[in-house]
C-alpha positions as a printed NumPy array, in Angstrom:
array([[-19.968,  34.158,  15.443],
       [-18.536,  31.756,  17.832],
       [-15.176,  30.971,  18.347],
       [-13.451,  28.476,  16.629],
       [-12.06 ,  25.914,  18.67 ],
       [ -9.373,  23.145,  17.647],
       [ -9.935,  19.33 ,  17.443],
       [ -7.008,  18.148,  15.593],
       [ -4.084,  19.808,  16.857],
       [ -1.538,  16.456,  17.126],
       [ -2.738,  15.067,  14.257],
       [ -2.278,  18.385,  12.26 ],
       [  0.883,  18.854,  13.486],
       [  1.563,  14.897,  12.333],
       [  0.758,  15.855,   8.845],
       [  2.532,  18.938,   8.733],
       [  5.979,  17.274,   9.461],
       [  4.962,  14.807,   6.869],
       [  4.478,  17.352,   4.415],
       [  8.301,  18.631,   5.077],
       [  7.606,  21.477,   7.918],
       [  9.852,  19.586,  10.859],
       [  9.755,  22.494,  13.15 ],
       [  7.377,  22.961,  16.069],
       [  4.608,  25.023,  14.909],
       [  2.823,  27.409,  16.649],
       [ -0.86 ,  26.53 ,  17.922],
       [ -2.132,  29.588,  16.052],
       [ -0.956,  28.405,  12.801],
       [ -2.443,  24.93 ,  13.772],
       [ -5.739,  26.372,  14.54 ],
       [ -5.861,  28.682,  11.14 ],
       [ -4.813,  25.304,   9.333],
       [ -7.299,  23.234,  10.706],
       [-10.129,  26.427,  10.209],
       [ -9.48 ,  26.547,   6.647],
       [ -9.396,  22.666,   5.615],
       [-12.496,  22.527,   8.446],
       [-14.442,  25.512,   6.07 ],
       [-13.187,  23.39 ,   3.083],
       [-15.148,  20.197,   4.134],
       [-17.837,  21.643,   4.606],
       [-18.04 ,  23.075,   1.471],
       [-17.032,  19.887,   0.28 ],
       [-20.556,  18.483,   1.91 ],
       [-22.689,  21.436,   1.138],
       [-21.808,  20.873,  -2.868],
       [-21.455,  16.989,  -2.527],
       [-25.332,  17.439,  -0.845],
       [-26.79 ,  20.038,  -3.837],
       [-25.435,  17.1  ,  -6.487],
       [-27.042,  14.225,  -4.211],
       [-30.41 ,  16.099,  -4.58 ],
       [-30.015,  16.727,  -7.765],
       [-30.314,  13.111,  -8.354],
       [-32.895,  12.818,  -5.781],
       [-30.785,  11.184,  -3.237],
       [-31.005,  11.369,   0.143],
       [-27.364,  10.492,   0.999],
       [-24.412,  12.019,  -0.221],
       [-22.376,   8.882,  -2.093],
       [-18.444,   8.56 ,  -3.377],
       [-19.625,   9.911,  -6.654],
       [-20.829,  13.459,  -5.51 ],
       [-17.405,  13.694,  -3.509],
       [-15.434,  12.547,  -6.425],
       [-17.063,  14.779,  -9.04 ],
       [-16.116,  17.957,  -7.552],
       [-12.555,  16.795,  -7.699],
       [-12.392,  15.037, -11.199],
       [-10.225,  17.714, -12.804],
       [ -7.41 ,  17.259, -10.577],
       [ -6.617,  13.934, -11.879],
       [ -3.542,  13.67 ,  -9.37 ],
       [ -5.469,  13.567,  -6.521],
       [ -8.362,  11.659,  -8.429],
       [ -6.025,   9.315,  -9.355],
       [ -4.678,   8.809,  -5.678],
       [ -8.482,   8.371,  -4.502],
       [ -9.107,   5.582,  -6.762],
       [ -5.911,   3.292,  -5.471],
       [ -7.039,   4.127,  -2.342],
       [-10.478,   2.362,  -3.121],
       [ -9.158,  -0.556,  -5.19 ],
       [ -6.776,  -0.407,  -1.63 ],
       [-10.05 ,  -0.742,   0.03 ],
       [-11.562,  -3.207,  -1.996],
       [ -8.826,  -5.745,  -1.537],
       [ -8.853,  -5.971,   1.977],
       [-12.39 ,  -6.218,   2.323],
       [-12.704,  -9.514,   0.053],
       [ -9.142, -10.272,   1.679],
       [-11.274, -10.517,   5.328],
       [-13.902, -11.943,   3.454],
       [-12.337, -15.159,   2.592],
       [-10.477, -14.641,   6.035],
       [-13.695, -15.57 ,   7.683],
       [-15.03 , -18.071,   5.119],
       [-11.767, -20.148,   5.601],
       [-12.098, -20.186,   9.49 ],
       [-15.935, -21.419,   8.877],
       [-15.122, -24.198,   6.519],
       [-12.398, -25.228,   9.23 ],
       [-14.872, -25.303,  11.716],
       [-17.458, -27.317,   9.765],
       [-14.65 , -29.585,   8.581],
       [-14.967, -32.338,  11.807],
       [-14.177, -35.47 ,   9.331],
       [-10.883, -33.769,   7.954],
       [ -8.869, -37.539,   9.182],
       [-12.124, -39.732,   7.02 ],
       [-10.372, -42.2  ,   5.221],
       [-10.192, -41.393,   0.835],
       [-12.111, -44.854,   0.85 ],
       [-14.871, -43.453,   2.595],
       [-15.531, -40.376,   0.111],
       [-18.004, -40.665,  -2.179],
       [-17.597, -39.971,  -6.235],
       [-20.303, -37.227,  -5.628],
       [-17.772, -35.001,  -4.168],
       [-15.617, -35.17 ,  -6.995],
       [-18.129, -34.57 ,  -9.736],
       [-17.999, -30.751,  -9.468],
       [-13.837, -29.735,  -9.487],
       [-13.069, -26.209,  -8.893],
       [-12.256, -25.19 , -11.971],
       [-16.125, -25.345, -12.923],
       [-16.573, -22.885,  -9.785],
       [-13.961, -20.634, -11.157],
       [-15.242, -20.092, -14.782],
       [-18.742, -19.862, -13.652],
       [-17.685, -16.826, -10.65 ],
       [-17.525, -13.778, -12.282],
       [-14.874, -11.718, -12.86 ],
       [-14.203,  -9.344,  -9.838],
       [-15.685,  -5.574, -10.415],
       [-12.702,  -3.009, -10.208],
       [-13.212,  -0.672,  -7.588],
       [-13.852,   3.414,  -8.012],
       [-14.927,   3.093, -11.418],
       [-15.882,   6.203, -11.906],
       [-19.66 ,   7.33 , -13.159],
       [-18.207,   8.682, -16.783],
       [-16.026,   5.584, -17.438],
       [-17.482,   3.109, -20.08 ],
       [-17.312,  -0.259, -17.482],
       [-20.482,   1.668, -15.24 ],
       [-22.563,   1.759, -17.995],
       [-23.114,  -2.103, -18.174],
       [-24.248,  -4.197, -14.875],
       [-22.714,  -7.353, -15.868],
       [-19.269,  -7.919, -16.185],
       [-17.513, -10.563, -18.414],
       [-14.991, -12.792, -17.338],
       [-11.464, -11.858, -17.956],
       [-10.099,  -8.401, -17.899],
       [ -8.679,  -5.965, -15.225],
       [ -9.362,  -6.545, -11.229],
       [ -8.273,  -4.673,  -8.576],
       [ -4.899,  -6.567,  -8.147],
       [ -3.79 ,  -6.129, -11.921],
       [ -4.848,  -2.293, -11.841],
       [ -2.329,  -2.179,  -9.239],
       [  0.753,  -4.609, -10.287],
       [  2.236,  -1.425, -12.359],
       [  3.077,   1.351, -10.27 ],
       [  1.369,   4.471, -11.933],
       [  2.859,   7.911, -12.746],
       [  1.207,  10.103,  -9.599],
       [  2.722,   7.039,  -7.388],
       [  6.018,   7.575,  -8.704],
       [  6.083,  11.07 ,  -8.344],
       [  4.433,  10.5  ,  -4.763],
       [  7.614,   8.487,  -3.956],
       [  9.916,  10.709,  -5.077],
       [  8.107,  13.663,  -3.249],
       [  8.824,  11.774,  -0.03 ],
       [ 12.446,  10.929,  -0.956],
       [ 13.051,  14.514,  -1.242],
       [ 11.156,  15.326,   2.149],
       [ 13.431,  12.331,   4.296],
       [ 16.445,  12.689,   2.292],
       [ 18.521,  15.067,   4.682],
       [ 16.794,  13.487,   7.62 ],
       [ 18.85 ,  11.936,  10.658],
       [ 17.221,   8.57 ,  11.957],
       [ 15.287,  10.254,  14.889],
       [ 13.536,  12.705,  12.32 ],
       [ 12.81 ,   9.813,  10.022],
       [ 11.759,   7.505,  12.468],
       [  9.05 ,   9.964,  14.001],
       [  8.191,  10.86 ,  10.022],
       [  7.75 ,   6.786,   9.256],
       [  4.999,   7.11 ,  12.595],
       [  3.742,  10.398,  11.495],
       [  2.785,   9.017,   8.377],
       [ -0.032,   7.616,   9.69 ],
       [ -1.707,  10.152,  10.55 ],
       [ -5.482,  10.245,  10.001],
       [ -8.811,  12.05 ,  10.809],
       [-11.032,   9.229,  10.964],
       [ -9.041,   6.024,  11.913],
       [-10.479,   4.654,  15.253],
       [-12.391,   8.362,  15.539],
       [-14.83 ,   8.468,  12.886],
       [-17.594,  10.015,  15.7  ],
       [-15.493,  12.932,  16.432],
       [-15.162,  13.393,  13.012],
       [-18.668,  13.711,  11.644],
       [-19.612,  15.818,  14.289],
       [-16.102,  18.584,  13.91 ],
       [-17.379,  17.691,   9.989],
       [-21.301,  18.426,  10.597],
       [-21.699,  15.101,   8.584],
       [-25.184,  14.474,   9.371],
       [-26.121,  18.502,   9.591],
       [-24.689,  19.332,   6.272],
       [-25.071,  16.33 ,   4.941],
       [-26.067,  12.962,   5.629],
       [-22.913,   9.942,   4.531],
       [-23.651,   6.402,   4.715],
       [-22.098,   4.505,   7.143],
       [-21.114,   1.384,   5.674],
       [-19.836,   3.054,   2.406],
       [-15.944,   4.337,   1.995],
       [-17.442,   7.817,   1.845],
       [-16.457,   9.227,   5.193],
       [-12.621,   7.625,   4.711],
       [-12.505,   9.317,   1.472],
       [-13.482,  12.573,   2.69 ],
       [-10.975,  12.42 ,   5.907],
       [ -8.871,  11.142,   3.221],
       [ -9.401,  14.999,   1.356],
       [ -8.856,  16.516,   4.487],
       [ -5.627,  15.318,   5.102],
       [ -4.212,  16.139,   1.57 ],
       [ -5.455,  19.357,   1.873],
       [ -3.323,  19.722,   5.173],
       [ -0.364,  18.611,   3.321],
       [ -1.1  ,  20.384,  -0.16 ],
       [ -1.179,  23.749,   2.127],
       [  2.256,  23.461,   3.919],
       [  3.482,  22.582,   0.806],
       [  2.463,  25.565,  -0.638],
       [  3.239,  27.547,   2.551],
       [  6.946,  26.28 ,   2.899],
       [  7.814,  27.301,  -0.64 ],
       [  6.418,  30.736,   0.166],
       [  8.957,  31.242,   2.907],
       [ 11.5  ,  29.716,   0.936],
       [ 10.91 ,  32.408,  -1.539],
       [ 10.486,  35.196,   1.007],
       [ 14.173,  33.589,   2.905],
       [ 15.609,  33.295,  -0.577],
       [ 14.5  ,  37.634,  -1.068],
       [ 16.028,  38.654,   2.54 ],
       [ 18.94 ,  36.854,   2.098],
       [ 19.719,  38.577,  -1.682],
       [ 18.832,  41.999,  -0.02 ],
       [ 21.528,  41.112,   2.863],
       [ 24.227,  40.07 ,   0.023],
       [ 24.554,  37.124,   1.217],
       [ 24.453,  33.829,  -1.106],
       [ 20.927,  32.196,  -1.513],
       [ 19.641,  29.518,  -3.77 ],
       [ 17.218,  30.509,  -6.71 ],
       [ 14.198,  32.117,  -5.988],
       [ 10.896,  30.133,  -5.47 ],
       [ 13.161,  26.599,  -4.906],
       [ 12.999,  24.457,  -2.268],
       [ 16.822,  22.563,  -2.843],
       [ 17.233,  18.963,  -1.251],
       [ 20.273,  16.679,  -1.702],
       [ 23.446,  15.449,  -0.508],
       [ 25.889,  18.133,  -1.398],
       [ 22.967,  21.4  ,   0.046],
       [ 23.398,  22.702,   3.454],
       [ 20.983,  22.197,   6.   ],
       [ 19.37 ,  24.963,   7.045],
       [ 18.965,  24.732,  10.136],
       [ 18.242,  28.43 ,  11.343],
       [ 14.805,  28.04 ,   9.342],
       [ 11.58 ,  28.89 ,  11.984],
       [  8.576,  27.606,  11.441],
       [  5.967,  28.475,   8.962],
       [  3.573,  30.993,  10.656],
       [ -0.142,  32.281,  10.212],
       [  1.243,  34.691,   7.456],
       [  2.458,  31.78 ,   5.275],
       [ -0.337,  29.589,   5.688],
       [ -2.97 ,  32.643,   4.958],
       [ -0.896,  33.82 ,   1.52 ],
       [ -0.728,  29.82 ,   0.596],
       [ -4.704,  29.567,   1.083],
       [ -4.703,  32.631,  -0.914],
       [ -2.671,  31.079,  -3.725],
       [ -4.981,  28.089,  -3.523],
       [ -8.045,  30.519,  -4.223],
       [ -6.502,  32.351,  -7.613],
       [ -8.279,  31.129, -10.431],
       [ -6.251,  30.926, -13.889],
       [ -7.175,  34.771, -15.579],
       [ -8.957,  33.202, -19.389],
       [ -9.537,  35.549, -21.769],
       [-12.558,  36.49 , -23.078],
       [-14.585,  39.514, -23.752],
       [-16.527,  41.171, -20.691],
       [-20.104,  43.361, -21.489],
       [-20.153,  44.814, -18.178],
       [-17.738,  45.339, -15.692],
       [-20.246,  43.372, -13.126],
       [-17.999,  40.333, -11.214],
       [-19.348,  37.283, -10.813],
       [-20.244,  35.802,  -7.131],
       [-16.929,  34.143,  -6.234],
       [-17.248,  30.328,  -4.799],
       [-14.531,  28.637,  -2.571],
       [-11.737,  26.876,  -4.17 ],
       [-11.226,  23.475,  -2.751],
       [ -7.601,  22.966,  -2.142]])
């Protein structure tokens, strides 16, 4: 088997500190992160390419990525703004460019009002806007009642009233992040405001189908939001994982500390706020966190039901 070797180091390392893990982390734990969310694409790809043939498609579309995913509704939910997101600044640059055309045609803009003729006037905008239809919301997902019909009526919900009220999973995203920057000085929250940013496929989506195997797994179009959404995945996934990993050595700090007699918050808590003292003696996650988080991504709930034989089922991977 060859080795594995790292693409994504910096940007890995960007979406770590994001996630809350501020400390300079080794490059071994980097490369196991970056192995598991890499072996987590792909099997993102190989599934989202059995469902595409199982509609006898050639190309892997949003729908077989967002399918495997539709039971977490958080991140489903996150996906979709993310589209509508999308959606808005394409028909933003779209009448971006039609303005700057009409400009350019416009070479009588100083003609006289004498000059105009009434056949301009017969048709007022208004007529233009009740006959344009109403604006398709984005990510409408293939089980929701609005893709069963190809027309849509004027009047109800567009991309920019589905986002006027913040939802619940962007509340709680907010108030994730206020707990992550709230005991940060201005240097750490200044680098975590440009570490935000922090992307697999903006202004690198080459390097990215190929570390992928977009193309070899499975083939993405180009022009759709398909490839975004899946970097999109990926980074989650890098931030779901430290997540996880950072409350396991809160846990395992919280158990040496009680064995030591010395005073420890509750077991299994991460504490933020203004009265909590920093602990700054924390090191870094290492390759023993992150493996025991990917492990705790991988347990499936136990349901109970009655077994005939004692034969176990072929176990799949667990996207994170």
């Amino acid at each position: 088997m060859a080795r594995f070797v790292s693409k994504y180091s910096n940007e890995i390392q960007h979406m770590m500190y994001v996630a809350g893990e501020t400390q300079d982390v080794s490059n071994e734990t980097l490369t196991l992160v970056e192995q598991i969310v890499h072996e987590q694409i792909r099997h993102l790809l190989t599934t989202a390419g059995e469902l595409a043939a199982r509609r006898r498609k050639p190309v892997v579309s949003i729908e077989d990525i967002i399918f495997q995913i539709r039971h977490d509704t958080t991140r489903l939910t996150r996906i979709q703004t993310l589209l509508r997101w999308r959606a808005i600044r394409r028909e933003a640059k779209k009448m971006n460019k039609e303005a700057d055309g009409d400009a350019d045609a416009d070479v009588d803009a100083d003609m006289d009002e004498e000059d105009l003729s009434d056949d301009q006037l017969e048709s007022p905008p208004t007529e233009e806007a009740t006959n344009k239809k109403t604006q398709t919301p984005a990510a409408i997902l293939p089980w929701d009642v609005e893709s069963f019909f190809s027309v849509v009526p004027p009047g109800g919900d567009t991309n920019e009233s589905l986002l006027d009220k913040p939802s619940e999973v962007s509340l709680e995203s907010l108030r994730w992040a206020d707990e992550i920057t709230k005991n940060m000085s201005k240097e750490e929250y200044d680098r975590w405001v440009v570490y935000r940013n922090a992307s697999f496929t903006t202004r690198k989506p080459k390097r990215f189908r190929d570390w992928a195997g977009i193309g070899i797994i499975a083939k993405v179009k180009k022009k759709d939001d398909t490839l975004e959404i899946i970097g999109f995945i990926a980074a989650e996934m890098v931030k779901r994982l430290t997540d996880i990993a950072l409350t396991i050595q809160a846990q395992d700090l919280a158990a040496y500390q009680r064995q030591n007699g010395q005073s420890a918050p509750a077991l299994g808590t991460r504490r933020h706020g203004p009265f909590v003292p920093l602990t700054t003696e924390r090191p870094p996650i290492d390759v023993g966190h992150v493996r025991r988080a990917f492990h705790e991504t991988q347990i499936r709930p136990k349901r109970k039901r009655v077994r005939l034989n004692k034969i176990a089922g072929q176990r799949t991977l667990e996207l994170i």
